[in-house]
C-alpha positions in Angstrom: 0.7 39.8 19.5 -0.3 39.4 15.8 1.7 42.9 15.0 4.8 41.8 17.5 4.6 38.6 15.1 5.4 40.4 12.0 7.7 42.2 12.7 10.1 39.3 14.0 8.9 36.9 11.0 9.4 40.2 8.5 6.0 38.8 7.1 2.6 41.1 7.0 0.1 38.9 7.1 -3.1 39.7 4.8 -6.8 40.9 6.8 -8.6 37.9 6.3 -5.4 36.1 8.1 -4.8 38.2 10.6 -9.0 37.8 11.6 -8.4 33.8 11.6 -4.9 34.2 14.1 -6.7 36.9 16.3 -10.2 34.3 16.6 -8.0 31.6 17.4 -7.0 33.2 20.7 -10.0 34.8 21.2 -12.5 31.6 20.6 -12.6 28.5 22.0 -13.3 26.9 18.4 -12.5 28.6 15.0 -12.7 27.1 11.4 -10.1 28.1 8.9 -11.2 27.6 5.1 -10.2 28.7 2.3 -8.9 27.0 -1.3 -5.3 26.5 -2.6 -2.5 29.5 -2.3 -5.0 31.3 -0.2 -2.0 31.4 3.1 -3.7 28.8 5.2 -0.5 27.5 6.5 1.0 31.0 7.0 -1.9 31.3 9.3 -1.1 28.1 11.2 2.4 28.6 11.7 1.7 31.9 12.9 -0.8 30.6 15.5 2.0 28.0 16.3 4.3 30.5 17.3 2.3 33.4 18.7 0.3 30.9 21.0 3.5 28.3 21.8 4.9 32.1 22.8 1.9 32.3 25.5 3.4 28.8 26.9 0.6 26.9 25.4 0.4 23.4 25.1 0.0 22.7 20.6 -0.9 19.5 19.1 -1.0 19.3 15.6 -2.8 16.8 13.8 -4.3 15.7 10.4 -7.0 12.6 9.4 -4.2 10.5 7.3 -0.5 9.9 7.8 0.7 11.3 4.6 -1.5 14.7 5.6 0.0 14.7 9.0 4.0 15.0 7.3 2.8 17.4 5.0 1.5 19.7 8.0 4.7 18.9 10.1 6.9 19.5 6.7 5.1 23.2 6.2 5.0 24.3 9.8 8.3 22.6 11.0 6.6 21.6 14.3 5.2 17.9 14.7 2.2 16.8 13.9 0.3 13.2 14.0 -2.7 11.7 12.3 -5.5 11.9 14.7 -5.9 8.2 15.1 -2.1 8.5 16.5 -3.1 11.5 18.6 -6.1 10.1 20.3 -3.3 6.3 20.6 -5.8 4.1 18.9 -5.1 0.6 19.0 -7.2 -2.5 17.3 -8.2 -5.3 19.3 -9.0 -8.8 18.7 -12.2 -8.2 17.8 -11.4 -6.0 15.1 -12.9 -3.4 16.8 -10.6 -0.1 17.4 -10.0 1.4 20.8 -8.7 5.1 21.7 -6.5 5.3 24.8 -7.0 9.1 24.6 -11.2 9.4 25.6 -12.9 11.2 28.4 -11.6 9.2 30.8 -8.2 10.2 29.8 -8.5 13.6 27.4 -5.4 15.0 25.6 -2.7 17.4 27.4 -3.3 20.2 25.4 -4.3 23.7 25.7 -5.1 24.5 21.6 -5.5 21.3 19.2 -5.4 22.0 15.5 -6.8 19.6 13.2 -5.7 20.2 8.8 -7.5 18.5 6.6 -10.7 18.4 8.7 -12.8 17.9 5.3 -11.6 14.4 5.5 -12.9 13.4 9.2 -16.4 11.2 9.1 -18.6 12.3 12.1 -17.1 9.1 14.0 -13.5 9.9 14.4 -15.1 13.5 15.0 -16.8 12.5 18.4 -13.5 10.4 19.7 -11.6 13.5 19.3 -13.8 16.0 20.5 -14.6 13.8 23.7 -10.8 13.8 24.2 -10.1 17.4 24.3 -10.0 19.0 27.7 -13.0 22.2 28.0 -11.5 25.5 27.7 -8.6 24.2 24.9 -8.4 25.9 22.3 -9.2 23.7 18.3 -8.8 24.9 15.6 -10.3 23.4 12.4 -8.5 23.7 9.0 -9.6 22.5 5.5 -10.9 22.9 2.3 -14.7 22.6 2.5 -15.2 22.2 -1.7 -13.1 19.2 -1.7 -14.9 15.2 -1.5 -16.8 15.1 1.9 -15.2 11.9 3.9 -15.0 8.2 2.7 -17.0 7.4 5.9 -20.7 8.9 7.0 -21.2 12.4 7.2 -20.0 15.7 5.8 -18.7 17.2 9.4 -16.9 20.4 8.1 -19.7 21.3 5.7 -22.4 20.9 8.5 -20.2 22.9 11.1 -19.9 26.1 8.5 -23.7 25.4 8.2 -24.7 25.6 11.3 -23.3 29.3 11.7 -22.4 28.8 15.2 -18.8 29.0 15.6 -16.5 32.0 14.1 -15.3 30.6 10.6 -12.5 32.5 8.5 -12.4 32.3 4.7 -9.7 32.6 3.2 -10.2 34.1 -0.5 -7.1 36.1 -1.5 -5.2 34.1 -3.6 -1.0 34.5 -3.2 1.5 34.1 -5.7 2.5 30.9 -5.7 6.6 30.0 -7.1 5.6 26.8 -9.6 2.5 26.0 -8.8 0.4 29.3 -10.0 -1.2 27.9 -13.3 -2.4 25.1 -11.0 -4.1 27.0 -8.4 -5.6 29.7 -10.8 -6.9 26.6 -12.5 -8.3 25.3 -9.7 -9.8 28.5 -8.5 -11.5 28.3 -11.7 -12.8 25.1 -11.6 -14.4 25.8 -8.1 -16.4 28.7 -9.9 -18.1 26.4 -12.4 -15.0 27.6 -15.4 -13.4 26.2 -17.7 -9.4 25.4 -17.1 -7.1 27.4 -19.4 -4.4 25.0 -20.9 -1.6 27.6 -22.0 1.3 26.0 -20.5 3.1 22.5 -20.0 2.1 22.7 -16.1 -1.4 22.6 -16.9 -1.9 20.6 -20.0 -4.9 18.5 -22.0 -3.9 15.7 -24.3 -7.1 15.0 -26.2 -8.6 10.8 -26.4 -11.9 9.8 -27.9 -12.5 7.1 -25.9 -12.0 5.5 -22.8 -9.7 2.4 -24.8 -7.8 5.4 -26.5 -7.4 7.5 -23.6 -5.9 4.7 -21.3 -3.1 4.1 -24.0 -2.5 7.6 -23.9 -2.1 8.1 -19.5 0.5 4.8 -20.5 2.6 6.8 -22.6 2.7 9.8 -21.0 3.8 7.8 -17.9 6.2 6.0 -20.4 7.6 9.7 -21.8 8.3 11.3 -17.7 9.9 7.9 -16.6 12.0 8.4 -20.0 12.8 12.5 -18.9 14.0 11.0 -15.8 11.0 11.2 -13.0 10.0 8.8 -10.7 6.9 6.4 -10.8 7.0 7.6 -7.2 6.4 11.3 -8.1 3.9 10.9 -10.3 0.3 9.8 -9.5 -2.9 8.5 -11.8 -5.9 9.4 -10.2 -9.3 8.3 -11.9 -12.4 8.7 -10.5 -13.7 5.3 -10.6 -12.7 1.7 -10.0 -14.6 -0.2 -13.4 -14.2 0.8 -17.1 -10.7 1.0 -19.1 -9.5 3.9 -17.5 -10.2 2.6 -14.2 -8.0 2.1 -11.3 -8.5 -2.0 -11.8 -7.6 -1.8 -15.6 -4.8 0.9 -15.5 -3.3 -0.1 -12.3 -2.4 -3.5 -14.4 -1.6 -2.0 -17.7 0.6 0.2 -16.0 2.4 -2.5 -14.1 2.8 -4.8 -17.4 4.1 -2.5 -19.0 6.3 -0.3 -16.3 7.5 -3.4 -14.1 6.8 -6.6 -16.6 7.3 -10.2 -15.3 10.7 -11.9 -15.8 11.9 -14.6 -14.8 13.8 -12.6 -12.5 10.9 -11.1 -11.4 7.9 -13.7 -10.9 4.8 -12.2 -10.0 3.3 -13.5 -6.1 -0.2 -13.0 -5.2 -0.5 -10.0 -8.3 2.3 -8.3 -6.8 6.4 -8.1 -8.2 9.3 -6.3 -7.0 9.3 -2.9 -7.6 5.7 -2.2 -7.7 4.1 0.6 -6.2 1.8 -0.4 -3.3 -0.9 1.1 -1.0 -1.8 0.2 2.0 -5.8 -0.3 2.4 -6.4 -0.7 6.0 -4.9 0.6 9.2 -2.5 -1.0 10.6 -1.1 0.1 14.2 1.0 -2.5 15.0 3.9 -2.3 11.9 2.6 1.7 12.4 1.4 2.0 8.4 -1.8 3.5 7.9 -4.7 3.6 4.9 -3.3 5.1 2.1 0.2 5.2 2.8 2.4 4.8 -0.7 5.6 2.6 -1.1 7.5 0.3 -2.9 7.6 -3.4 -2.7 11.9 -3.9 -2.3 11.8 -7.6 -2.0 9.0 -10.5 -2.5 9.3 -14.2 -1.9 6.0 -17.0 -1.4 6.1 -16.4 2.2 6.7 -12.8 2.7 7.4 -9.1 0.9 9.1 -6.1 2.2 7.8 -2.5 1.1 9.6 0.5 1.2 7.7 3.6 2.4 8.3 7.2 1.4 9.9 7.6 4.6 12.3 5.1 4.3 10.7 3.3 6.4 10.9 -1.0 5.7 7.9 -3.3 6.3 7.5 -6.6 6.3 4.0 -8.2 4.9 3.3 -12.2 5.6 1.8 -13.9 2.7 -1.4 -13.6 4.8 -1.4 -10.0 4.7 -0.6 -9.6 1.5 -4.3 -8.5 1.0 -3.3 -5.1 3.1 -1.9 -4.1 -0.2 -3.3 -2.9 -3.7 -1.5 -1.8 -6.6 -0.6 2.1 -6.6 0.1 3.1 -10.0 -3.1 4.0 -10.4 -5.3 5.3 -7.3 -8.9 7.0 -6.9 -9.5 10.8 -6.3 -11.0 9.5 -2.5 -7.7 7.7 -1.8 -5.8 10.9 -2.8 -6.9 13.2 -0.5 -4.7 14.8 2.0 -1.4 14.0 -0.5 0.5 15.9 -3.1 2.2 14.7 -5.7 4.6 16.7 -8.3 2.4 15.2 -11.3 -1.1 14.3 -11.5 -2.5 12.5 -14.7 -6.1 12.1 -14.7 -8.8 10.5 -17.4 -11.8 12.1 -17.7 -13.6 10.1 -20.1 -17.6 9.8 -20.8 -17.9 6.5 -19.5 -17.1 8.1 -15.6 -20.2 10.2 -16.5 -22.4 9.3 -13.0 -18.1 10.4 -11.1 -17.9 13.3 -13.4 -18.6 16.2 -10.4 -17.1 19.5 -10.0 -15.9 19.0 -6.0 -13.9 15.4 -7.7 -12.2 17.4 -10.4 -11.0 20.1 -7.9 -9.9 17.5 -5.4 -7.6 16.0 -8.0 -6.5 19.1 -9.3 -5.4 20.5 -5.9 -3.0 17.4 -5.5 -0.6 18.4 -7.9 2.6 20.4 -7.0 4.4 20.7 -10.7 1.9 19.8 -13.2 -1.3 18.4 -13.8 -2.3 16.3 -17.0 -5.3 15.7 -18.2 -6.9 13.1 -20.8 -9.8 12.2 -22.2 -12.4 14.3 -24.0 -13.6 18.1 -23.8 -17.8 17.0 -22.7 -16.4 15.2 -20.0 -14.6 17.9 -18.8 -17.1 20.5 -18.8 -19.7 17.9 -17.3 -17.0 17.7 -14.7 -16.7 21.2 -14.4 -20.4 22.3 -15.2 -22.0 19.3 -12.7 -21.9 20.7 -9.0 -24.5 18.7 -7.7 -23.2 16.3 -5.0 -24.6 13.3 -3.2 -26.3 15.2 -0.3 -25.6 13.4 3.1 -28.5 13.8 5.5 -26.8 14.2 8.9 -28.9 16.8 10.8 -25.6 17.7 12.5 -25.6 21.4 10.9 -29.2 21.6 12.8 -28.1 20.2 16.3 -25.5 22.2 16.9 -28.0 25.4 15.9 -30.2 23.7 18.6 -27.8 23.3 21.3 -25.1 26.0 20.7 
């Protein structure tokens, strides 16, 4: 099947991707890992076609909305965040409810989840108490990337535990723009130094945090002057406090990219134009944490944002607090997006953020080019420190128990 394949696509696959297509049909559960450029998604939408071929049943699916369209974007089939998948809806209470349970499990013969390092072991057990026994899932993601904002480390413990076939992915392909990034990255995963030789991958030097703030300002200043969107560009800083914060540089950057006039007061913190973020799931106006737009029109009693997708929604001055300022985000937010630029301090004043698996995560967001500021010690702490916060889960254990 994986030969017949190739020869319609014109595409030979590499060995290490042909063993993750072959254990997807031949297992009931397979995890796909590997870094950037490695062919992950050549190994999805080859399972798409070669199993949809079979008359399968495919759901595609990824932990956050903006993952979700770039998975659909890539493989050209639909895809869903999982919440969506599984038709979770809030309820008074505040609590959230999934249609899709045991009761009532998902019409599907494979499911396969991208982006799995993002899933906390909660949203974990809906799914898997959803999926019908003898489907087929497939879990995809980048196991050196930050663990999940919520409790546990679910893709870490399941390659722990040794129990179900897991395909990495090593081989590095050339890549059209992006090759200085992903070598880089690559790099950074191994405990090395970044090589700088190129404007794609570039280090503008600060001495402090003060200094380098001013300098993320005018770089953002210098692209909106060669004609890029604040939309294509992303800050990402590890932490919330200090100058180079997301609090601090999300309003330096709006004073001085979108100012106040009288044209355009400022309402709750917030002015036309701005670039927003939602905070908190929302299924009823169908935007989701983390989603990125643009606010197109604010009054006292209301504001409209504008998402990437074109997509208008309207915000009562009551749930205004739904939104946050977007200039500026954290690495944790960022996960499961791309942006063409990434500009990220790395000052010593993030020293107790300054980890290895943070640095790689912001690195692999960028498409076009990745900037960073701040000084040289805090990068190689950054790079040098690959000690993480150990979660304690036991789940790596269980399933060596029961499986």
């Amino acid at each position: 099947l994986v030969s017949i394949w190739e020869e319609e696509h014109e595409v030979t696959l590499a060995q290490q991707q042909r063993d993750a297509v072959i254990a997807s049909l031949l297992h009931g559960v397979v995890i796909l890992t590997g870094g950037p450029g490695t062919g992950k998604t050549t190994v999805i939408r080859s399972m798409i076609d070669i199993m949809g071929k079979q008359g399968l049943e495919i759901l595609l699916a990824a932990p956050t909305g903006r993952a979700a369209k770039r998975l659909s974007e890539a493989t050209g089939a639909p895809a869903a965040t999982v919440h969506r998948m599984l038709e979770a809806q809030g309820r008074e209470d505040g609590e959230m409810h999934f249609a899709r349970d045991a009761e009532c499990m998902l019409e599907a013969d494979v499911v396969i989840i991208d982006e799995v390092s993002m899933m906390d072991i909660v949203l974990m057990q809906h799914l898997l108490s959803a999926v019908l026994p003898g489907s087929h899932i497939v879990f995809v993601g980048d196991a050196d990337q930050l663990p999940a904002v919520g409790p546990g480390s679910v893709l870490k413990d399941i390659l722990r535990s040794g129990v179900f076939p897991c395909v990495r992915l090593t081989q590095i392909f050339r890549q059209n723009n992006r090759g200085t990034i992903v070598l880089n990255a690559h790099a950074i995963n191994t405990g090395t130094m970044p090589t700088f030789t190129g404007n794609d991958f570039s280090f503008v030097s600060a001495v402090s945090a003060e200094e380098a703030a001013k300098q993320v300002l005018s770089i953002c200043q210098s692209l909106i002057e060669e004609g890029h969107s604040v939309m294509d560009m992303q800050v990402l800083s590890p932490m919330r406090r200090e100058a180079c914060g997301v609090d601090a540089l999300n309003r330096t950057l709006q004073e001085a990219l979108n100012p106040e006039t009288e044209d355009n007061a400022s309402i709750a913190g917030f002015r036309s134009g701005d670039k927003v973020m939602q905070i908190r799931n929302d299924y009823t106006k169908n935007v989701f944490n983390g989603d990125v737009g643009r606010i197109v029109w604010i009054d006292t009693e209301k504001l409209i944002v504008q998402y990437t997708d074109d997509v208008d929604v309207t915000y009562t001055r009551d749930e205004f607090a739904s939104l946050t300022l977007a200039y500026v985000m954290s690495v944790h937010k960022s996960q499961g997006s791309e942006y063409s630029t990434v500009i990220l301090p790395l000052v010593r004043a993030h020293h107790i953020m300054l980890q290895r698996n943070l640095l790689y995560t912001a690195v692999t967001r960028a498409k076009k080019r990745v900037i960073l500021v701040g000084d040289r010690t805090a990068l190689f702490t950054a790079v040098s420190n690959d000690r993480t916060r150990r979660r304690y889960t036991l789940l790596a254990e269980r399933l060596a128990e029961r499986i």
